[in-house]
C-alpha positions, 0 to 999 in steps of 0.5 A: 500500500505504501508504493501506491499511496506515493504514486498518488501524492507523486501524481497530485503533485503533477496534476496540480504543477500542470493545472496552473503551467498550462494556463500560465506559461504561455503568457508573455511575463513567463518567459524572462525570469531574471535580467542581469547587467551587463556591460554599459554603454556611454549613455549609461544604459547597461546591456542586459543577460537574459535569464530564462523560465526555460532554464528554470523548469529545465533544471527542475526537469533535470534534478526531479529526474536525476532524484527519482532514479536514485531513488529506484536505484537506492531501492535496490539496495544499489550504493550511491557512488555505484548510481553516480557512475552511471547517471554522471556520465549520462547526463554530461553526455546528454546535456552535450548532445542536446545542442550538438545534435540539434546544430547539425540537424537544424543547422541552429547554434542556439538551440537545444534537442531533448530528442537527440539528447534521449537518442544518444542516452539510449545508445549509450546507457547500456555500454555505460552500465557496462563499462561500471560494473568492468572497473568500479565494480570490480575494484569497489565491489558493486554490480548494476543490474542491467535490466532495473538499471535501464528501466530506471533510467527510462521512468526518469526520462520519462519524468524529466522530459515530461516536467522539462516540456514545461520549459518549452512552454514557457519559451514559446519553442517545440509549438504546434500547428495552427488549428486553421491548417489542421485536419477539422478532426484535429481543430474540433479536437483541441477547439478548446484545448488548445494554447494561445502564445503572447510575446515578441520573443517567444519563439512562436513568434519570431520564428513563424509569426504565431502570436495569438493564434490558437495552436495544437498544445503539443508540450501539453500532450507529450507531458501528459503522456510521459509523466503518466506513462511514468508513473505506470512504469514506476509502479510496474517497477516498484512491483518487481517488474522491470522488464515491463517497465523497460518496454512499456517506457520506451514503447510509448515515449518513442512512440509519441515522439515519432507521431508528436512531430507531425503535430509540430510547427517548428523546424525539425530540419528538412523532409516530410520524415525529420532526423529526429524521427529517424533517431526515435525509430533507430533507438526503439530498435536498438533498446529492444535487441540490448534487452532481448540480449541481455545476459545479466543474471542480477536481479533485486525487489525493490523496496521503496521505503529504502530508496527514500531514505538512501535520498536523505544524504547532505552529499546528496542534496548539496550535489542535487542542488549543484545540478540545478545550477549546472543545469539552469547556467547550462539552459537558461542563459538566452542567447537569442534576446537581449535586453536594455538594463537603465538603472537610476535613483528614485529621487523622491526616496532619497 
């Protein structure tokens, strides 16, 4: 009963972030969070750094994630330095991926892909477990069990791309197709489920023109459907059954990534078929001939109560914390606005 009493809480909490993301995010004033002077002009305007929402729900994104498979992974009875030798190396490698892929994609400098990011991090999460268990393992002592591991590794994907589509909200960007150009299925369907988008730095806006046009609310489906599809994985998981957890994350998450680009208005990079898409279908295909091949013999149940309190660690949280700073410096530093910054004294306070 514990297990679904935290799924519960664990979805409210969702519920209730999505409930107000959805109605807010695409508002003008949801899309600078902060901005910070910079240099001065002879005129004494000072140029101004953006700091972005998208960076902020990012980051949220990133450590909720990094959180939830630590602990799935505690709930193994794993040690924290076994789980830090996977999903550390993993996120660098994702992070780096999500603009370095996304440049040659879309030949864009300034932009990000959690597309590309979740391709390379199928590819390489098992070669990463791997590589652990060949030389930490060894000289420490531990083993990762692969399947639990990858499924591990997929619920928090799904969490934290889910979560993370609440940044895409807030900038404008990764938006849907014009109701007017859509199939009248499409445009009866979300005639009233849909996202109006307000602001002359939104992407939406600058990009295609889009401000206050009722769109598809395409971030608005992919969270939906990837944080539930994560909590059902999550309780498949926390009932020992990690292969179904495995399969039915990857299944759905790809899947609705492969279809969701038909609903997009944004440039996915030339073809009717995007890159992107190729990459879902390859990483489905690859995910599911490493599991059919899987050899590793390891298996542990899970225990939920001590997952959690493997979270209560000061190392831990102060790592967590160093993440989202890492993670919102990485993300939410605009590049693509700028801003004028006048600073003067309010004579009448003096």
């Amino acid at each position: 009963m514990f297990d679904e009493i935290f799924l519960l809480i664990l979805a409210a909490a969702v519920f209730l972030l999505f409930s107000w993301a959805f109605r807010t995010l695409p508002n003008e004033e949801w899309q600078i969070l902060a901005c910070l002077p910079g240099r001065k002009d002879e005129g004494g305007i000072w140029s101004g750094v953006n700091l972005t929402y998208y960076g902020f729900f990012n980051a949220l994104a990133y450590v909720l994630a990094v959180a939830l498979f630590l602990m799935m992974i505690g709930s193994l009875g794993i040690t924290l330095g076994a789980a830090l030798s996977v999903i550390l190396p993993l996120l660098v490698l994702c992070m780096q991926a999500s603009r370095i892929l996304a440049r040659l994609v879309e030949n864009k400098p300034h932009t990000f892909s959690v597309g590309a990011a979740s391709f390379v991090g199928i590819v390489a999460a098992p070669w990463i477990i791997a590589l652990a268990n060949a030389t930490l393992g060894k000289l420490l002592g531990f083993h990762i069990p692969f399947t639990e591991t990858l499924a591990a590794m997929l619920i928090a994907y799904a969490f934290g791309e889910g979560i993370g589509r609440l940044a895409c909200i807030s900038f404008g960007c990764c938006y849907g197709k014009p109701l007017t150009l859509c199939h009248p299925i499409l445009g009866r369907l979300f005639r009233r489920r849909n996202f109006v988008f307000w602001g002359k730095t939104k992407k939406i806006n600058y990009a295609d023109e889009l401000e206050g046009m009722a769109v598809i609310p395409v971030q608005a489906l992919t969270a939906i459907i990837y944080t539930g599809t994560g909590l059902v994985s999550l309780y498949f998981f926390l009932k020992g059954w990690a292969a179904a957890a495995l399969m039915l994350g990857l299944a759905i998450t790809q899947l609705w990534r492969f279809v969701s680009e038909f609903l997009r208005a944004d440039h996915r990079g030339p073809g009717h078929i995007s890159a992107y898409q190729i990459m879902t279908l390859a990483g489905m295909a690859y995910a599911v001939v490493i599991a059919l091949f899987n050899t590793d013999p390891y298996s542990v149940s899970p225990n939920l109560a001590r997952g959690l309190l493997s979270l209560w660690n000061p190392g831990l949280i102060i790592f967590l914390a160093l993440l989202w700073i890492a993670a919102f410096l990485f993300t939410g530093k605009s590049s693509v606005t700028c801003s004028s910054i006048d600073i003067r004294v309010v004579e009448k306070n003096i």
